[in-house]
C-alpha positions in Angstrom: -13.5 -12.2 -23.0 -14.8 -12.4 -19.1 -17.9 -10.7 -17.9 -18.5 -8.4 -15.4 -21.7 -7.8 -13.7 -22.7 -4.4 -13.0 -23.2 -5.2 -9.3 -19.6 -6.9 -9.0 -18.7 -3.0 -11.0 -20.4 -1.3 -8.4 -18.8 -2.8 -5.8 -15.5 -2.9 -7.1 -14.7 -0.6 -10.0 -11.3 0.1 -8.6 -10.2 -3.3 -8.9 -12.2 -3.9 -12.6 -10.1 -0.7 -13.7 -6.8 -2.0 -12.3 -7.4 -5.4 -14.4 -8.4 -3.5 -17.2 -5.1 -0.8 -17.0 -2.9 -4.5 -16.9 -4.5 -5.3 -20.0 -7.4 -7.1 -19.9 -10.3 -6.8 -21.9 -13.9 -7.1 -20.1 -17.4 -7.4 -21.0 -19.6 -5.3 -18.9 -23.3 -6.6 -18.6 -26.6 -5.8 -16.8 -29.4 -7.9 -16.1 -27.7 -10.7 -18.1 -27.4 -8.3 -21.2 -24.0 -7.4 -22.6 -23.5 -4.2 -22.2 -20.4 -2.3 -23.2 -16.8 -3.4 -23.6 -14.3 -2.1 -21.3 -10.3 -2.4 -22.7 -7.1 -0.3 -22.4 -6.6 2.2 -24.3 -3.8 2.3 -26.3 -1.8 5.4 -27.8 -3.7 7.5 -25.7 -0.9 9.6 -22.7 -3.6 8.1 -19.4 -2.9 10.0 -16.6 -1.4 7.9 -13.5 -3.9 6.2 -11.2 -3.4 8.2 -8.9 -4.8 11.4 -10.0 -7.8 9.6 -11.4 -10.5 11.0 -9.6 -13.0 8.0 -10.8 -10.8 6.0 -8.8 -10.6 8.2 -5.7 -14.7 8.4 -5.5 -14.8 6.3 -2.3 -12.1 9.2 -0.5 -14.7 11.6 -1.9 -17.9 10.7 -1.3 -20.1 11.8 1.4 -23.1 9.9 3.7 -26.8 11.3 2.2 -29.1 12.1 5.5 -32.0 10.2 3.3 -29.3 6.9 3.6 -28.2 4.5 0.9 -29.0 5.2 -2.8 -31.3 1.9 -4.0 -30.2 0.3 -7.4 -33.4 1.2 -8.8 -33.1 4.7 -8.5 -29.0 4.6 -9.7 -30.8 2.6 -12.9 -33.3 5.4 -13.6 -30.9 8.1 -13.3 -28.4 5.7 -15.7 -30.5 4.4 -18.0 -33.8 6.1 -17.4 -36.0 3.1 -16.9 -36.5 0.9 -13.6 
């Protein structure tokens, strides 16, 4: 099963989720730790690409006047630890 950072996530979880909707199966880690599996789901009626709105986030997100959002602070509101 290949890995896939949580950065390399961050920066492209379109593209992960498209690999994954084709079928692959991929281990999601942080900080070198495995960290959850991510694989198709099968049986289950997914709604069309499309009209994901996961995958529409970038059309949908706005610019913050305090600037860019540090990964410290997106682990503490995740995980809540830094």
């Amino acid at each position: 099963m290949k890995t896939v950072t949580m950065l390399e996530f961050r920066r492209n979880a379109e593209g992960v989720l498209r690999r994954v909707a084709k079928g692959e199966r991929l281990l999601l880690s942080h900080r070198g730790k495995p960290m959850a599996r991510l694989e198709p789901l099968n049986g289950a009626a997914a709604a069309p690409a499309t009209d994901d709105p996961f995958l529409q986030i970038a059309q949908r997100a706005t610019r913050s006047p305090k600037g860019r959002t540090q990964h410290a602070d997106i682990d503490q509101i995740l995980y809540g630890r830094r």
